[in-house]
BAZA-265733 format. One record per residue (C-alpha): residue in three letters; x, z, y. Coordinates in steps of 0.2 Angstrom, whole numbers, padded with zeros to 4 digits, always signed. Layout:
ALAXZY
...
***
This chain:
UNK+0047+0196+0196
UNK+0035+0190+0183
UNK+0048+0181+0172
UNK+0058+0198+0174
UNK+0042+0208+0169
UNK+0039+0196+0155
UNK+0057+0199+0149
UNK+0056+0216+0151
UNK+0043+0216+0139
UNK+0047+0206+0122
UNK+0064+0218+0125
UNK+0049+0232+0124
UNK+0042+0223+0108
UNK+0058+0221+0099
UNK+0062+0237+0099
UNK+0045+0247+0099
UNK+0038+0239+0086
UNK+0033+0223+0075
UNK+0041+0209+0073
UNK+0061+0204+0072
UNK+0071+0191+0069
UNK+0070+0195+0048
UNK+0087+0189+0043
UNK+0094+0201+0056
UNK+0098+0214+0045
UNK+0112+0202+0038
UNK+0122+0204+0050
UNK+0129+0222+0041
UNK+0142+0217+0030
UNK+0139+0231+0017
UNK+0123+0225+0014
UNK+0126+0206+0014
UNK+0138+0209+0000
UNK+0122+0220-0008
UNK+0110+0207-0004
UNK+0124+0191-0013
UNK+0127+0201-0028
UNK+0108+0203-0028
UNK+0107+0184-0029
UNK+0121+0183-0043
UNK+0113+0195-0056
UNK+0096+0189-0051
UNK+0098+0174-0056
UNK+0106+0179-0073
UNK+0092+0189-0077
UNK+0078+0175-0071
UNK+0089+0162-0082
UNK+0088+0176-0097
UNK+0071+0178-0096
UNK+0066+0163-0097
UNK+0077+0156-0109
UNK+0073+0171-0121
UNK+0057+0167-0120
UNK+0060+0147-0125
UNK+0072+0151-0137
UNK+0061+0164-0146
UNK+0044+0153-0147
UNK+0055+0139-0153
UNK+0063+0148-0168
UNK+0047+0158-0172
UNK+0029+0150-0166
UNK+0024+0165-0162
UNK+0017+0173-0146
UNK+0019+0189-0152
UNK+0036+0190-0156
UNK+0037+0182-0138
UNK+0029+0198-0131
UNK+0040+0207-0143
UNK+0055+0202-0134
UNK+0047+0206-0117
UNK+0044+0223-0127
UNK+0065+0226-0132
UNK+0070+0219-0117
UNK+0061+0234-0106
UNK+0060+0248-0119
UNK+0074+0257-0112
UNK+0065+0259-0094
UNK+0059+0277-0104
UNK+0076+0284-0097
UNK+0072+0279-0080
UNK+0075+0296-0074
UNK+0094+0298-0080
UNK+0097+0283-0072
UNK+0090+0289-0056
UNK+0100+0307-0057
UNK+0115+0297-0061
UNK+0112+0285-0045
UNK+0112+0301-0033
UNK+0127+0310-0044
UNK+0138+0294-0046
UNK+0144+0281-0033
UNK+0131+0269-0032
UNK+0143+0253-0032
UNK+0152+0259-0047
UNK+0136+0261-0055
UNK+0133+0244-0052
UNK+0151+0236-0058
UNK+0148+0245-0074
UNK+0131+0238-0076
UNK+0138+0218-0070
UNK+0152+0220-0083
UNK+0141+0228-0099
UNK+0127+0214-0096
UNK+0142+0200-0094
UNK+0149+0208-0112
UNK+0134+0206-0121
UNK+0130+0188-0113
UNK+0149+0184-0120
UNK+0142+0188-0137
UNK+0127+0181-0136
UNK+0138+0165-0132
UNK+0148+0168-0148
UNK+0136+0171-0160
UNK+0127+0155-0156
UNK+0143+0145-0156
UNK+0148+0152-0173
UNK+0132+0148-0180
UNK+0129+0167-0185
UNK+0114+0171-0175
UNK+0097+0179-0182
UNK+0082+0182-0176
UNK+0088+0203-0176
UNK+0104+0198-0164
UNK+0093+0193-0150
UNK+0081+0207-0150
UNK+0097+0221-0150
UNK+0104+0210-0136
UNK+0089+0210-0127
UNK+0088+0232-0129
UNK+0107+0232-0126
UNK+0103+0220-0110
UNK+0090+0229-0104
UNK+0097+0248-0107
UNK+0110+0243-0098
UNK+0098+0235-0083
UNK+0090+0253-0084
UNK+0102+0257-0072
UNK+0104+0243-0061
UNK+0088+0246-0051
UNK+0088+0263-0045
UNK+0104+0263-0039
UNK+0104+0246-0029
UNK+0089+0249-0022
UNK+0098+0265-0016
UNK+0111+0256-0011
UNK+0101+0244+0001
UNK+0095+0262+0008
UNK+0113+0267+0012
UNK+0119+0250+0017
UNK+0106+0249+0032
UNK+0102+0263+0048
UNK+0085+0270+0044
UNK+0072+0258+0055
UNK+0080+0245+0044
UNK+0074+0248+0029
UNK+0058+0241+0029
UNK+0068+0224+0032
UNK+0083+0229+0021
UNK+0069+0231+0006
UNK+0062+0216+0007
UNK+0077+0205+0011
UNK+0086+0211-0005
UNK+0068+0207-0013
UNK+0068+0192-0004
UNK+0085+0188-0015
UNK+0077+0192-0031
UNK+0064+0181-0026
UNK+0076+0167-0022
UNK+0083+0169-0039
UNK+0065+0167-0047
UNK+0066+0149-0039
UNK+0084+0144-0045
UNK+0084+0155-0061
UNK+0069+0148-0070
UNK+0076+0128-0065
UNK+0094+0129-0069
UNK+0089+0139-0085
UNK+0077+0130-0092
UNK+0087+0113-0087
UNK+0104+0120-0094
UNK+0093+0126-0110
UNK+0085+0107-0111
UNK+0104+0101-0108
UNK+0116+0113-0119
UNK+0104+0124-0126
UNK+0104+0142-0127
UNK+0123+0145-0127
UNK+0128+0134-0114
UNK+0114+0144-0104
UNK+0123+0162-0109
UNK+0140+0154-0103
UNK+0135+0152-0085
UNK+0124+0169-0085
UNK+0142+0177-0090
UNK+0148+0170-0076
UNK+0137+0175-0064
UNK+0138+0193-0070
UNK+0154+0195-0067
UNK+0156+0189-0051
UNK+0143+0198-0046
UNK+0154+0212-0053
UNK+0170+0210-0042
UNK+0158+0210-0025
UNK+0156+0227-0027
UNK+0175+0230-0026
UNK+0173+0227-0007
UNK+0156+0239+0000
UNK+0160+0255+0009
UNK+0146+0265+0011
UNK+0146+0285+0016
UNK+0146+0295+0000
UNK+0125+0299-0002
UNK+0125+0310-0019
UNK+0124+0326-0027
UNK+0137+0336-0027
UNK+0148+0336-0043
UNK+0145+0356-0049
UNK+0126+0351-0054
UNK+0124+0345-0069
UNK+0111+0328-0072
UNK+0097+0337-0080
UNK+0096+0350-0064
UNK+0098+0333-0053
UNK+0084+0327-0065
UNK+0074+0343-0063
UNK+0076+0342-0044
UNK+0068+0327-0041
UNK+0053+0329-0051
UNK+0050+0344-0042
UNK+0054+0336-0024
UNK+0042+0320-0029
UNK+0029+0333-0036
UNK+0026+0338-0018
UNK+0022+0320-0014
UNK+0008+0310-0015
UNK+0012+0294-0008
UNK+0028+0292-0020
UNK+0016+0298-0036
UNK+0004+0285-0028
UNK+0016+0271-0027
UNK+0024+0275-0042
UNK+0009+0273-0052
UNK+0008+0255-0043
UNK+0020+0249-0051
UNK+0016+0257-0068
UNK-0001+0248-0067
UNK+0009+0230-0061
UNK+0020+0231-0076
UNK+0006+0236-0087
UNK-0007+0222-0084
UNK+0002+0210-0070
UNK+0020+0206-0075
UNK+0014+0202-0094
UNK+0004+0184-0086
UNK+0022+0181-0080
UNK+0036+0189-0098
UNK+0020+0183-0108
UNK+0007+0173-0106
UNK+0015+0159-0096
UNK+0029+0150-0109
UNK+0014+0152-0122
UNK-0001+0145-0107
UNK+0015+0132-0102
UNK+0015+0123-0122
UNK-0003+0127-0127
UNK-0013+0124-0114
UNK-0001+0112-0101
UNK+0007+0102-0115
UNK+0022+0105-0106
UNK+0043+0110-0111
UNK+0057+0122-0107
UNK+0059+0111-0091
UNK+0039+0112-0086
UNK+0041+0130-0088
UNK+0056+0133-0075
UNK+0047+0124-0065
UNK+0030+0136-0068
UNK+0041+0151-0066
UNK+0049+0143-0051
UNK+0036+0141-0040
UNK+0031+0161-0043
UNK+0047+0163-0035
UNK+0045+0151-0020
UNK+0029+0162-0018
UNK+0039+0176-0018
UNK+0051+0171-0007
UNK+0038+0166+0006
UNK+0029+0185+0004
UNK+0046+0195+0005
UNK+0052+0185+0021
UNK+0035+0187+0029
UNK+0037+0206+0027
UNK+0056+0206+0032
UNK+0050+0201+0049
UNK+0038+0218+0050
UNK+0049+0230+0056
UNK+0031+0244+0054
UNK+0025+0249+0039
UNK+0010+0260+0047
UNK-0002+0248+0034
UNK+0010+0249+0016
UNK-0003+0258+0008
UNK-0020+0249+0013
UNK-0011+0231+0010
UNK-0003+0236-0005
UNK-0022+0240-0012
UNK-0028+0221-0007
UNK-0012+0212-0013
UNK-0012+0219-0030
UNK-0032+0216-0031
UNK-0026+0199-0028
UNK-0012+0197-0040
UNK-0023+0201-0054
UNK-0037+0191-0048
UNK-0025+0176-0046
UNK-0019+0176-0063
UNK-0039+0176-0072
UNK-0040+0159-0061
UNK-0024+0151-0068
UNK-0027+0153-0085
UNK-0043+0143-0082
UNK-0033+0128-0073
UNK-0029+0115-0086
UNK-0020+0103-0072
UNK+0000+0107-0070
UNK-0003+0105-0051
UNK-0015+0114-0048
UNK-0008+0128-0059
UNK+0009+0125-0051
UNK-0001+0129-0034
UNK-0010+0144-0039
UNK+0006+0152-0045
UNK+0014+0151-0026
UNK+0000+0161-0021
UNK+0003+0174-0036
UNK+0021+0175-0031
UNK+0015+0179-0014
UNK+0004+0192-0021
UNK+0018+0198-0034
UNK+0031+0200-0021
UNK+0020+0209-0005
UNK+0017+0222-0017
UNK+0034+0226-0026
UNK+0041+0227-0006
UNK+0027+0238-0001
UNK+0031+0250-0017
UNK+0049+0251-0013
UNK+0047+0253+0004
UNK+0034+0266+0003
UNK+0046+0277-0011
UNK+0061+0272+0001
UNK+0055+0278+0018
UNK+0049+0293+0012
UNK+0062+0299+0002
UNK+0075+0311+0009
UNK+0091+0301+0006
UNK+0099+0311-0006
UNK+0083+0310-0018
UNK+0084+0290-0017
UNK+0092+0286-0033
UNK+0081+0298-0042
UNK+0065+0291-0034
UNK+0071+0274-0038
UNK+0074+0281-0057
UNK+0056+0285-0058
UNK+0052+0268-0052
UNK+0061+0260-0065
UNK+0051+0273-0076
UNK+0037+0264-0072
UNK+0043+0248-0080
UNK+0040+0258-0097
UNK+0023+0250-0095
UNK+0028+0233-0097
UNK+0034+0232-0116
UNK+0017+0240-0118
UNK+0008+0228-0109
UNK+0020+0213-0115
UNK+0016+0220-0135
UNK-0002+0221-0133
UNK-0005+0204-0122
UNK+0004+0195-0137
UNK-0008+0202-0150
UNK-0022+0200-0140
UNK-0015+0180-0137
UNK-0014+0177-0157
UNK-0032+0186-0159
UNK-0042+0183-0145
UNK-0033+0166-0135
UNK-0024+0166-0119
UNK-0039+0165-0106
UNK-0047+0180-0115
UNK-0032+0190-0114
UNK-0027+0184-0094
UNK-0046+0189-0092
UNK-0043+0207-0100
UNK-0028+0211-0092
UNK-0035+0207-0072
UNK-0049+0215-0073
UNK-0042+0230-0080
UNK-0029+0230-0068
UNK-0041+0228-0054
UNK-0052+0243-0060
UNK-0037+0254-0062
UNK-0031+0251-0046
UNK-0046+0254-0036
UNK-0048+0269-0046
UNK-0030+0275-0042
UNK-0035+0271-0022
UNK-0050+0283-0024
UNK-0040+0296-0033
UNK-0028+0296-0020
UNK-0035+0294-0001
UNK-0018+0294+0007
UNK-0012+0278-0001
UNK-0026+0268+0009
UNK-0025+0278+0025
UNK-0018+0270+0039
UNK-0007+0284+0045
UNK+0013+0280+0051
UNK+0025+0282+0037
UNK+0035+0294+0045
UNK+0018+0303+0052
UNK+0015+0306+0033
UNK+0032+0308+0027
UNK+0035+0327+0042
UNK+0018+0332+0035
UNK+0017+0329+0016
***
């Protein structure tokens, strides 16, 4: 009788309410194929990063132009929008081929020039637009595609396993690119990244997913129109989209930014130090996605969202005090964990509460919101060459930290502890 009652009531949890196994969710084939390519591009994109950014200080000295790069990298996250409207008016896995096959082109050519021995300074920042405006559109319709992939009490775990993946990449990306930069140089490191891309390509050959988009007849500026107007009306999305503007704004720069230049300058340390810096934000991360995954509420998204990205920015003023690789190497575990919490609770925030066929468009405002890195990238490297790394790391947390409590003033609901779908029936 008791073991029955006992029984009886994890069933009751399970269901009801909190906590599941957080891997579960891969048991749905279309999204484990999601989740793989995930890892594939990912880890492309990590290795990219951070071999950009090595190969960029090592031809030029200068923290600036490695902000620069940051800067041309993202500067084509302005069209964030089109690239939503074009998630909900397109198949979303097409979408996505194109996007593997453009970024595996432009790595091919990379790859060329280096070999031929033709590469300038110019190449590598029209790659890096190129790259990125073609990235533009990767986001919105994957994180779309996790939605459709998953039944609607999943998506909360879907998010952050697909997160999770990116996370995962941040450990392997950073390691294998800095060592096959240290090893080969920058064009054996463009080779594998090709490779990546295009296998991550030919997964999406096999996903099925019900069709999810506009229909045909409308054309993308009225699709455009219709989701401004539909997230007008919502305050949650605008909060959680302004979130993420302020986290690519004074967040993510410590990471694009200041880290190779803190890595060489202040740890003494070389491409292969600075994989493993960038690796362990990624172990963090992974810890801080996985933890989520096994929440299957999100009744408190808005009010931990608030104290994680408090914390983020607060974490990244202490590490650019440590002077010890260990310690730094320990401090950036707890930032990933940080850094991760709160891109999950964004998505899933934007993600439960849009209707499904506003998804993509939503999710192109998201990427909108990564405008604000370039700008954040730019100025934190001229405020590097003029004012030193700790000033700038000091600059950039405390202003994120102000605007973010002034954002959860502005806007009471983010911080209330109401049921996301409570909010969503009465926004």
């Amino acid at each position: 009788m008791l073991r029955s009652r006992f029984q009886c009531n994890i069933t009751s949890l399970m269901h009801t309410n909190k906590l599941f196994h957080p891997l579960s969710t891969l048991k749905e084939r279309n999204f484990r194929l999601v989740w793989l390519s995930t890892i594939l591009a990912g880890s492309g994109q990590q290795m990219e990063v951070i071999v950009l950014a090595w190969f960029v200080l090592q031809l030029t000295n200068s923290p600036f132009l490695v902000g620069l790069i940051t800067a041309a990298h993202k500067a084509a996250t302005i069209l964030g929008a089109l690239s939503g409207a074009l998630a909900d008016r397109l198949p979303r896995r097409l979408v996505l081929m194109g996007v593997q096959g453009i970024t595996a082109a432009l790595c091919a050519i990379m790859v060329g020039l280096i070999i031929t021995d033709t590469l300038q300074t110019w190449h590598i920042f029209a790659i890096a637009f190129l790259s990125g405006l073609a990235r533009i559109f990767d986001q919105p319709a994957r994180q779309a595609l996790v939605a459709d992939t998953v039944n609607t009490e999943s998506i909360f775990s879907g998010v952050a396993l697909n997160i999770a993946a990116m996370n995962l990449t941040m450990i392997a990306g950073p390691l294998l690119g800095g060592t096959l930069f240290a090893l080969f140089g920058p064009g054996g490191s463009y080779s594998f990244m090709t490779g990546l891309y295009i296998i991550g390509a030919f997964l999406f050959f096999f996903i099925r997913t019900i069709p999810t988009t506009a229909p045909e007849t409308e054309s993308i500026w009225k699709i455009m129109s219709q989701g401004l107007a539909y997230v007008k009306h919502q305050q949650i999305i605008i909060a959680a989209l302004l979130m993420a503007a302020i986290a690519n704004l004074t967040g993510f720069p410590f990471l694009f930014t200041l880290l190779p230049v803190y890595a060489r300058d202040i740890l003494g340390t070389e491409s292969t130090g600075l994989g493993i810096l960038m690796a362990a934000t990624g172990v963090g991360a992974l810890f801080g996605s996985l933890a989520l995954a096994s929440i299957r509420s999100s009744r408190y998204a808005g009010l931990l969202l608030i104290f994680t990205m408090i914390g983020w920015h607060c974490i990244t003023i202490v590490i650019s005090q440590t002077q010890e690789f260990y310690m730094a190497f320990s401090y950036l575990i707890l930032a990933g964990i940080l850094q991760s919490m709160s891109m999950v609770l964004i998505a899933t925030l934007l993600l439960e509460i849009a209707a499904p066929e506003y998804r993509g468009r939503v999710m192109g405002l998201r990427a909108l919101a990564v405008y604000t890195l370039p700008i954040g990238s730019a100025i934190s490297g001229a405020m590097i060459s003029n004012f030193g790394l700790e000033t700038t790391a000091m600059i950039n947390g405390v202003t994120g930290v102000i605007l973010i409590v002034a954002l959860s003033i502005a806007m009471p609901n983010l911080r209330r502890s109401q049921d996301r779908s409570h909010q969503k029936l009465n926004a």
